[in-house]
C-alpha positions as CSV (number, residue, x, y, z in Angstrom):
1,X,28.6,6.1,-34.8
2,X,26.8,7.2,-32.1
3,X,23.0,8.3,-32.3
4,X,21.7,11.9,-32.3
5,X,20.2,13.2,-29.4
6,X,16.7,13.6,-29.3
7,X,15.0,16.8,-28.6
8,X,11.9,16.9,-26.8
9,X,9.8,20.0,-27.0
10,X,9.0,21.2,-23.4
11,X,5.2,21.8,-24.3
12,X,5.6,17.9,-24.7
13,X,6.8,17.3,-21.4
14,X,4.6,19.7,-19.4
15,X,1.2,18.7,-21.4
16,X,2.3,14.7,-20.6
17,X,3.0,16.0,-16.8
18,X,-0.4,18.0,-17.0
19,X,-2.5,15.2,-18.0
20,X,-1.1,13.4,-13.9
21,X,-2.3,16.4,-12.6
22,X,-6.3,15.5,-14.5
23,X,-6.2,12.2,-13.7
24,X,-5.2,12.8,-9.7
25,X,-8.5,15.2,-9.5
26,X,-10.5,11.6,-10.5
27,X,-8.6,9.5,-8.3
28,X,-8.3,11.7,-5.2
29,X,-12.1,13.1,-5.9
30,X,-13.4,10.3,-6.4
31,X,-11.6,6.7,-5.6
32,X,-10.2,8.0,-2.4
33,X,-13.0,10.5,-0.9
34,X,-16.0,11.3,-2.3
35,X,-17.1,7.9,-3.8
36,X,-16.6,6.6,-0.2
37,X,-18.7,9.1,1.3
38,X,-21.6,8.1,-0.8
39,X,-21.5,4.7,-0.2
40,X,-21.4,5.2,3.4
41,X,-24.3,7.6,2.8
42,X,-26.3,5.1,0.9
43,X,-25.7,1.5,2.8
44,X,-24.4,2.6,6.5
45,X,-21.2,2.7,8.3
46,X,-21.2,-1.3,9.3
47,X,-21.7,-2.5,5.8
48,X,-19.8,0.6,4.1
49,X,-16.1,-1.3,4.0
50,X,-17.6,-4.4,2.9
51,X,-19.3,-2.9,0.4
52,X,-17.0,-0.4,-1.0
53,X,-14.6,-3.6,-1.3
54,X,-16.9,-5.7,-3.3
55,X,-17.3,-2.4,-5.7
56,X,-13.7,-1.9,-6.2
57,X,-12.7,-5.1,-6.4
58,X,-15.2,-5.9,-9.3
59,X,-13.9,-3.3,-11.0
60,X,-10.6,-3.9,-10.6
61,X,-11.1,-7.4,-11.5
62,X,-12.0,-6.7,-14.4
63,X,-9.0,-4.5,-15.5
64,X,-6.6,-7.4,-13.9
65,X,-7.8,-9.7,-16.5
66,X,-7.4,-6.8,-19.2
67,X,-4.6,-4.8,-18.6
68,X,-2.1,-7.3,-20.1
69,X,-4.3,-7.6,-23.5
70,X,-4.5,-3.5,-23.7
71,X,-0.6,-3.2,-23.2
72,X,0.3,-5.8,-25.9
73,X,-2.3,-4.6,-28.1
74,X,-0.9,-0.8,-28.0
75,X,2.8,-2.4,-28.9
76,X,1.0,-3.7,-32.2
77,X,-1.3,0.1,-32.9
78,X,0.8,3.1,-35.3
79,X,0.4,4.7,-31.7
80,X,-0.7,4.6,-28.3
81,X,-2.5,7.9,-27.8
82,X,-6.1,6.6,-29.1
83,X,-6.2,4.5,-26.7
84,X,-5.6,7.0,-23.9
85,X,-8.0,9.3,-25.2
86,X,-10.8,6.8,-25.5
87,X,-10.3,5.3,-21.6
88,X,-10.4,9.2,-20.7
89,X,-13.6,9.6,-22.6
90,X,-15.0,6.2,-20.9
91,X,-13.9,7.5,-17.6
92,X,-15.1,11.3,-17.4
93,X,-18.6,9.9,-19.2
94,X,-19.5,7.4,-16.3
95,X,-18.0,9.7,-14.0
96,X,-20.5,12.9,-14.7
97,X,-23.8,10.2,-14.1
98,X,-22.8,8.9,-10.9
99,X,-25.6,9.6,-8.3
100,X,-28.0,10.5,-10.4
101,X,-30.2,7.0,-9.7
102,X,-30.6,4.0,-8.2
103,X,-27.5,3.0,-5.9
104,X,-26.6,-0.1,-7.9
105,X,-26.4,2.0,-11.1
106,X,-23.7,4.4,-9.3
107,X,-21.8,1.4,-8.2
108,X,-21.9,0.0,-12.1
109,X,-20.6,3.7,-13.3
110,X,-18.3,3.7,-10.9
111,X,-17.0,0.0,-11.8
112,X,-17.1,1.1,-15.4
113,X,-15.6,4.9,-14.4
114,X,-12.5,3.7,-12.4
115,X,-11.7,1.0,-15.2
116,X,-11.4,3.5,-17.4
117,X,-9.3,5.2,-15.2
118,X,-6.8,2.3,-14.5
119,X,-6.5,2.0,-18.3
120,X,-5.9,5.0,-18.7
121,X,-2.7,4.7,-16.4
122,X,-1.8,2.3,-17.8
123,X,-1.5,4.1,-21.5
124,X,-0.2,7.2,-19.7
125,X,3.0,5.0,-17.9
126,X,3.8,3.6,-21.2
127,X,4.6,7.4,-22.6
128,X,7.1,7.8,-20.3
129,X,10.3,7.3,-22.6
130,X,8.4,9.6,-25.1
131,X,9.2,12.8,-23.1
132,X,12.1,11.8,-21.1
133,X,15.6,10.4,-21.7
134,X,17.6,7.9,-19.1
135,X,19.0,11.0,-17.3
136,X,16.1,13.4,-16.8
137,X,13.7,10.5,-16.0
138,X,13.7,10.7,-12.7
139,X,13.7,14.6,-11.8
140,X,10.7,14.4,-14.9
141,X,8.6,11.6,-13.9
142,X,8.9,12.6,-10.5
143,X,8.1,16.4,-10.6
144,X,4.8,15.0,-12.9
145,X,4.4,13.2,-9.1
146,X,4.4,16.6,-7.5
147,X,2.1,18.2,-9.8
148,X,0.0,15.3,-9.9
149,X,-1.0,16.2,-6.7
150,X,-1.8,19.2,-6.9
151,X,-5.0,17.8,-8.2
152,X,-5.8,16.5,-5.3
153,X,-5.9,20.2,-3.6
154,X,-9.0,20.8,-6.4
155,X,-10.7,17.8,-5.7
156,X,-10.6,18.5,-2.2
157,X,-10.9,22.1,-2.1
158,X,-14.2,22.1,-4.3
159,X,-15.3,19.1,-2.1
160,X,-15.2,21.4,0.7
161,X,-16.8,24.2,-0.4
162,X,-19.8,22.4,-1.2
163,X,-20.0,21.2,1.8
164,X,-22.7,22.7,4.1
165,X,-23.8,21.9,7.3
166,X,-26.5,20.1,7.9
167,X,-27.8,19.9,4.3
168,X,-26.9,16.8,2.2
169,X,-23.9,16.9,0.4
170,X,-24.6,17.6,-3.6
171,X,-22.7,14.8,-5.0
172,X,-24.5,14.9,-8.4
173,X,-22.8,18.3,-8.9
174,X,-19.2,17.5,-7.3
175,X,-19.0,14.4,-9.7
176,X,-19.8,16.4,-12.8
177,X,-17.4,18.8,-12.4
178,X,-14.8,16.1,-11.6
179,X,-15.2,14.7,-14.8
180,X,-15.0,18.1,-16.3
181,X,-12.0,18.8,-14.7
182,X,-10.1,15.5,-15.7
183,X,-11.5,16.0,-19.2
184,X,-9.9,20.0,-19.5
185,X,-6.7,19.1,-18.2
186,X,-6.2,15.9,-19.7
187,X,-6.2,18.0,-23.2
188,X,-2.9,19.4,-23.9
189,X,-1.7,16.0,-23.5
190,X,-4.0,14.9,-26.1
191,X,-2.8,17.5,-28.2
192,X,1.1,18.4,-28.1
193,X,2.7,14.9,-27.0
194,X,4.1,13.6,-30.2
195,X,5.1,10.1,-30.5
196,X,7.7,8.7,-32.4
197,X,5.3,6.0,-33.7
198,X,5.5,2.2,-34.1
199,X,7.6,1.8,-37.8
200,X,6.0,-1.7,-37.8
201,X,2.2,-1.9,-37.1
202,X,0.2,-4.4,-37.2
203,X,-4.0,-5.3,-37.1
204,X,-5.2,-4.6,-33.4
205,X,-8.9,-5.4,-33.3
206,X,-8.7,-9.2,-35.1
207,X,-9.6,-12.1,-33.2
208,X,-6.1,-12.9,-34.7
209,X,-4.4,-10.2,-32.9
210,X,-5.8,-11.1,-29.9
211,X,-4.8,-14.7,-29.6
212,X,-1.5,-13.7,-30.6
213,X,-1.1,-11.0,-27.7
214,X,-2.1,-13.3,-25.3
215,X,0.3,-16.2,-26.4
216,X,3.5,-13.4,-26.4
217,X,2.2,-12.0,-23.0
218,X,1.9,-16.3,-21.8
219,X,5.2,-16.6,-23.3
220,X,7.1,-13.7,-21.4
221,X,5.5,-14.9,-18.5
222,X,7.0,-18.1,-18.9
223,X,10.3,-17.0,-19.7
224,X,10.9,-14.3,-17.3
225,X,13.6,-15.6,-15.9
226,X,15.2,-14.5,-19.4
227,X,14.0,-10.4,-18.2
228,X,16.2,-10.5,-15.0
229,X,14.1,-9.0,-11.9
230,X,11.0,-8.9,-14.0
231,X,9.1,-11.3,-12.0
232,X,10.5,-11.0,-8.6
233,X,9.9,-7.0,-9.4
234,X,6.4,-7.6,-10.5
235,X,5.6,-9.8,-7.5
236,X,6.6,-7.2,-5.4
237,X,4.3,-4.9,-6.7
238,X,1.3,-6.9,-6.2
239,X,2.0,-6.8,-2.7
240,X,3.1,-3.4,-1.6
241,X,0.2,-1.8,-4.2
242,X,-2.0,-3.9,-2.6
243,X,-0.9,-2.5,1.0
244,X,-1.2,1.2,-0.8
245,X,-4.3,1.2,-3.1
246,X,-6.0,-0.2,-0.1
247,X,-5.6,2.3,2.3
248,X,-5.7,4.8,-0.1
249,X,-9.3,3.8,-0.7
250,X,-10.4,3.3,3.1
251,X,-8.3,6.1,4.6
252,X,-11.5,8.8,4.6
253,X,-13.5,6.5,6.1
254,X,-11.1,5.3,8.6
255,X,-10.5,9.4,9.7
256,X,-14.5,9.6,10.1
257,X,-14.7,6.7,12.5
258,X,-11.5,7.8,14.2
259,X,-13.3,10.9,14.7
260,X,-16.4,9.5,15.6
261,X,-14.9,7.6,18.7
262,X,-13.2,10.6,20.3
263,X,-16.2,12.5,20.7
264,X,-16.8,14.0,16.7
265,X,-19.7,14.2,14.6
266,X,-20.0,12.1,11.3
267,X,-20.0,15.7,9.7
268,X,-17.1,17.0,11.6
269,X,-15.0,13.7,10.9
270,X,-15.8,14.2,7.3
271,X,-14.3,17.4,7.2
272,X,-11.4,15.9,9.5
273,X,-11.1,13.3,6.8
274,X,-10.8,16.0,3.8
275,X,-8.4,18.0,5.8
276,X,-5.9,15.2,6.5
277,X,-5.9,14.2,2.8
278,X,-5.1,17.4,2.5
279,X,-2.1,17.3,5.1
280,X,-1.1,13.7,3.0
281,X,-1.2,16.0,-0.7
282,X,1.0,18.7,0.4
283,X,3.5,16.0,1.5
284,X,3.1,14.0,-1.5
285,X,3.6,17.1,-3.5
286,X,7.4,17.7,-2.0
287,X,7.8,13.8,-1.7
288,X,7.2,13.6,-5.3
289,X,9.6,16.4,-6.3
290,X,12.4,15.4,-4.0
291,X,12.7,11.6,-4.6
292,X,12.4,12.3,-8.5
293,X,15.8,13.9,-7.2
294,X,17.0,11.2,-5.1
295,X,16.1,8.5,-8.3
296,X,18.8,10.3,-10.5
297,X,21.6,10.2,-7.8
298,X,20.8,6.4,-6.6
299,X,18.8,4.9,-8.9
300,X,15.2,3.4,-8.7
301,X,15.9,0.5,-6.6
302,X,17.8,1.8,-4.0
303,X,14.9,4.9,-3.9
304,X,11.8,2.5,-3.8
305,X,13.9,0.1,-0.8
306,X,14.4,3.5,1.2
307,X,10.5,4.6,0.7
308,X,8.7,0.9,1.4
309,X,10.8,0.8,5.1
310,X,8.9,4.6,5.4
311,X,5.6,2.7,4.7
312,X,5.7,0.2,6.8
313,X,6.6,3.0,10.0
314,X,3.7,4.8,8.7
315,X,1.4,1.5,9.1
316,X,2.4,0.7,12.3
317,X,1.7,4.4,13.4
318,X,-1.8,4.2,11.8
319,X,-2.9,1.1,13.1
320,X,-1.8,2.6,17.0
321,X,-4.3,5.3,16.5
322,X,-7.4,2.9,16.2
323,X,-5.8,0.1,18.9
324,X,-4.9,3.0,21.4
325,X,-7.7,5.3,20.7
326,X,-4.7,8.4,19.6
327,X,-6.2,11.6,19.0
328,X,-7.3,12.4,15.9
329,X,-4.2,14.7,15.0
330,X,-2.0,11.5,14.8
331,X,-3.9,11.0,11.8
332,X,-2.3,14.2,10.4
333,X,1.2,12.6,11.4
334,X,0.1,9.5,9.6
335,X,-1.2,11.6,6.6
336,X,2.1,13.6,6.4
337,X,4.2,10.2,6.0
338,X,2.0,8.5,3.6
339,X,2.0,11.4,1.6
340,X,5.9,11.5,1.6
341,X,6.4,7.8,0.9
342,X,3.3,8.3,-1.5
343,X,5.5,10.5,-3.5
344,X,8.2,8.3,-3.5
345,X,6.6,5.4,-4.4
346,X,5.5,6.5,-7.9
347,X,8.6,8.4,-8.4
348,X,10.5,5.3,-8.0
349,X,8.8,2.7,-9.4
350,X,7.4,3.6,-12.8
351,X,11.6,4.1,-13.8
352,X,12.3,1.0,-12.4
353,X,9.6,-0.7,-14.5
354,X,10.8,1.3,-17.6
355,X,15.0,-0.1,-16.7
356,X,13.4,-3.8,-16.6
357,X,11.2,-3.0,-20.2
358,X,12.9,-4.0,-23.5
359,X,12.5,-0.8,-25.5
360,X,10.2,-2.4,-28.4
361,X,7.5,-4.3,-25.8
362,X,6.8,-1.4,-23.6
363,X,2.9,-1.7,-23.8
364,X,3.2,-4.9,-23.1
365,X,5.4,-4.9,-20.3
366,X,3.5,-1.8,-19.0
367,X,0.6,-4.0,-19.1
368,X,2.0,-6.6,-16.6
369,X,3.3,-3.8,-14.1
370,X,-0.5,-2.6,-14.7
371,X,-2.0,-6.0,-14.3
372,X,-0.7,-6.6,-10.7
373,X,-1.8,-3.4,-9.5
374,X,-5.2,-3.9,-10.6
375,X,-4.7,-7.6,-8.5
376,X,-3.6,-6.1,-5.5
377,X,-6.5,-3.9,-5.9
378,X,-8.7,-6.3,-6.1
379,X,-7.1,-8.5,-3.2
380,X,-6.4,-5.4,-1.1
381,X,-9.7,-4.4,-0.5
382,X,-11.4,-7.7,-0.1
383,X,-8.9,-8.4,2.8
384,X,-9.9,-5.0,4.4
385,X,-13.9,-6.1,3.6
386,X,-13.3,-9.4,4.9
387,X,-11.4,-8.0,8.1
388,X,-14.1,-5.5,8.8
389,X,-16.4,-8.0,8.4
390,X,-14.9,-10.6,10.8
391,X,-13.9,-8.3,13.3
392,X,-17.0,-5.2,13.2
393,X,-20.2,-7.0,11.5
394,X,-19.4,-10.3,13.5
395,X,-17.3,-9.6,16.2
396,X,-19.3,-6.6,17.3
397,X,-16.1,-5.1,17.5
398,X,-16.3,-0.9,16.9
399,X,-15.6,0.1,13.2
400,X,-12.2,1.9,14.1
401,X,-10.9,-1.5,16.3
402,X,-11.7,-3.2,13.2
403,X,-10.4,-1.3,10.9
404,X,-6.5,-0.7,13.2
405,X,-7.2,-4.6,12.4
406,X,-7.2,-4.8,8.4
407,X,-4.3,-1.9,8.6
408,X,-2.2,-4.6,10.1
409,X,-3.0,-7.1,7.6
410,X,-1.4,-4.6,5.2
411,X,1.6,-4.1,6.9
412,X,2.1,-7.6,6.5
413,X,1.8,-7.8,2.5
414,X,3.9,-4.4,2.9
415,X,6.8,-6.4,4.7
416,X,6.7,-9.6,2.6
417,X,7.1,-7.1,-0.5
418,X,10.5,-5.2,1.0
419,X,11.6,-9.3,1.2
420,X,10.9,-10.3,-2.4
421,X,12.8,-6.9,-3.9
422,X,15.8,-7.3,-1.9
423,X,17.9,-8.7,-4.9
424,X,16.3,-6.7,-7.7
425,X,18.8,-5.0,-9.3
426,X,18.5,-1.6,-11.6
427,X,21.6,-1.8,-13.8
428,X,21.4,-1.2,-17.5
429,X,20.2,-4.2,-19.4
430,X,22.6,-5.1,-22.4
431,X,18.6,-5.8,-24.1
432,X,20.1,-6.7,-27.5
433,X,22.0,-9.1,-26.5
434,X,19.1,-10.6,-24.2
435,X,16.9,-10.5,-26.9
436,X,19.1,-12.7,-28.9
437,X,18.4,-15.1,-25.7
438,X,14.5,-14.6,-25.4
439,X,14.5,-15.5,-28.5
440,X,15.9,-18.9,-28.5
């Protein structure tokens, strides 16, 4: 007897979709623009990379070691939404306070900001088979890729228009209403995506509960071989998120030097750096859209082979620009293909996470594909600190020669990921049957 579908109300799917769009405004506002701006305002363009690194990668340290606890912990909760709502309130909190002191306070905010951010993610992901069935997910999760992005236009767009030259850039104000932003639009999502529930809960915040969802998260670890492709997949990962995240975060500051050393003012190169995330949105946008497409006709693995060969053209192409001192509309080229491969990255990947998942452990599986993310962000950019570091603070090298230098250092982790994901595979799991075998 064969089940009944299920209907999904559509204010479900759009309000889950929305809530990309709100937490794209933080990201874009402030992980990959605005946060970086101030820190170069604050401590100087030589140290700037070393110490944006150290920032992130306390930060994300912290939700590395976290990340597998939070998604085992939401398997055992009557539902998963609390927790989303709670790292949302963490998150647009720290968020509205940042620049408002002493440096080192920002930096903690922003530590304490972006982890609620990342968890956030994380709890988001893990909703995916809520609003989506095996043959939508795709053309859903990637137009939610598409919109996503459309944040970024706000995040940018607002950044602009507060800036004016030759005064100092308001950043008390832009981060306030960044937080409102992701707090609005992360609303309907809070409010109209219904859950199916877990039938069998269990205590959460026990010392008990703990223990025990670190031993099962130990224990899948151990037996992955028994979840085929989970490791290798999850490997993977760490290495081309670390290649992404990385120059995600250093990209704005990488356009201002670029700038800079054909001729440009920090001010112009700043504006240069907003308008080529802006080039690297719109393409994200389509990319997003179209490989949500091309996921449904060839499946996830295929898709995400297809888009890591794009990013590792795109690397090449970038680093040329600081080696061979390109004009600064190469950048725009470089922007344009990220943003593609961008969109195709998250389109791809979070369904082939959700074909390797077991449909009762998705928290906790989600928590895994969360936990090497926030490894390779924490590896990522202390490779690109430690690069700048060696090459510009010791070597005396200029910032844009150092920085073509830690680019290349991610094109390597980029490469050695398209090597360990050759022999994933994304057929159907028979997971009854290999539950039976995890179990023994």
């Amino acid at each position: 007897m064969t089940e009944p579908t299920r209907v999904i109300p559509r204010k479900a799917v759009l309000s889950w979709m929305l809530y990309d769009l709100a937490n794209v405004i933080f990201s874009m506002g402030v992980i990959s623009s605005y946060f970086s701006f101030f820190v170069h305002d604050e401590v100087g363009a030589a140290r700037a990379d070393s110490m944006l690194g150290r920032i992130s990668a306390i930060s994300m340290g912290i939700m590395f070691l976290g990340s597998p606890l939070l998604g085992a912990m939401t398997d055992r909760a009557r539902k998963r939404m609390p927790f989303l709502i709670w790292a949302t309130l963490i998150c647009c909190a720290c968020t509205a306070l940042i620049a408002r002191g002493p440096f080192m306070v920002s930096a903690l905010l922003f530590i304490v900001a972006n982890g609620g951010y990342q968890a956030g993610v994380q709890f988001y992901d893990s909703l995916l088979p809520e609003v989506t069935t095996e043959e939508n997910r795709g053309r859903i999760n990637g137009t939610a890729v598409g919109l996503g992005y459309m944040g970024s236009y706000i995040a940018v767009g607002v950044g602009l228009l507060m800036t004016v030259k030759g005064q100092p850039f308001p950043y008390t104000t832009y981060f306030l209403f960044i937080a409102a932003a992701f707090m609005l639009l992360a609303l309907p999502c809070f409010l109209f995506v219904g859950e199916q529930g877990n039938p069998n809960p269990r205590p959460i915040f026990t010392w008990g509960a703990v223990t025990e969802s670190l031993k099962q998260t130990v224990h899948t670890l151990k037996s992955g071989n028994k979840y085929p492709g989970l490791l290798r997949f999850l490997l993977g990962r760490a290495f081309y998120t670390d290649a992404i995240n990385t120059v995600i975060l250093f990209m704005s500051i990488y356009t201002v030097n670029v700038a800079v050393s054909t001729g440009l003012t920090e001010q112009d190169g700043k504006q240069k750096a907003q308008l080529v995330l802006l080039s690297a949105i719109t393409a994200a946008i389509f990319g997003g859209i179209i490989w949500g497409v091309v996921v449904d006709k060839l499946g996830p693995k295929k898709t995400l082979t297809i888009v890591l060969s794009g990013w590792i053209c795109t690397f090449i192409l970038a680093s040329f620009v600081g080696f061979l001192h390109l004009h600064i509309g190469w950048l725009f080229v470089v922007a344009c293909s990220a943003g593609i491969c961008l969109g195709g990255t998250w389109a791809s990947d979070r369904p082939l996470m959700l074909r390797l998942t077991p449909p009762d452990r998705v928290g906790e599986f989600y928590g895994l594909y969360g936990m090497v993310g926030r490894f390779s962000a924490v590896t990522g950019p202390l490779l690109w600190g430690f690069t700048t570091w060696l090459t510009v603070e010791q070597g005396h090298m200029p910032e844009v020669k150092g920085e073509a230098f830690a680019i290349l250092s991610l094109l390597g982790m980029m490469l050695v990921a398209f090597a360990i994901l050759r022999s994933v595979s994304d057929e159907p799991r028979d997971w009854k049957a290999l539950g039976a075998i995890a179990q023994s």
